[in-house]
C-alpha positions, 0 to 999 in steps of 0.5 A: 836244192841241197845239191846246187849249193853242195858240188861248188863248194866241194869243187871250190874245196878240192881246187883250194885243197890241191892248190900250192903257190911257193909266194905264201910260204910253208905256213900259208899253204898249210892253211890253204890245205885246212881251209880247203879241206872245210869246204870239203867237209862242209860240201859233204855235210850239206849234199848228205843231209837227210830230208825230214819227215812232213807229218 
């Protein structure tokens, strides 16, 4: 179920990572790279995620 949720954002991630438009300036791109880059982080968080133990 984890993995439904995991490959888009780590795609969505690496589309708004590599994605440069010049409208937005220097400054925007920056942050379409760090908001890029959290979907990435977060993509990896969510698909490493361990299951836990039923005891």
């Amino acid at each position: 179920m984890r993995w439904i949720l995991a490959i888009p954002l780590i795609l969505f991630g690496a589309f708004l990572f590599s994605l440069t438009i010049d409208s937005i300036g220097e400054i925007g791109n920056i942050i379409l790279n760090i908001v890029g880059f959290g979907f990435l982080l977060v993509g990896a968080i969510v698909g490493r995620r361990k299951k836990e133990q039923q005891s």
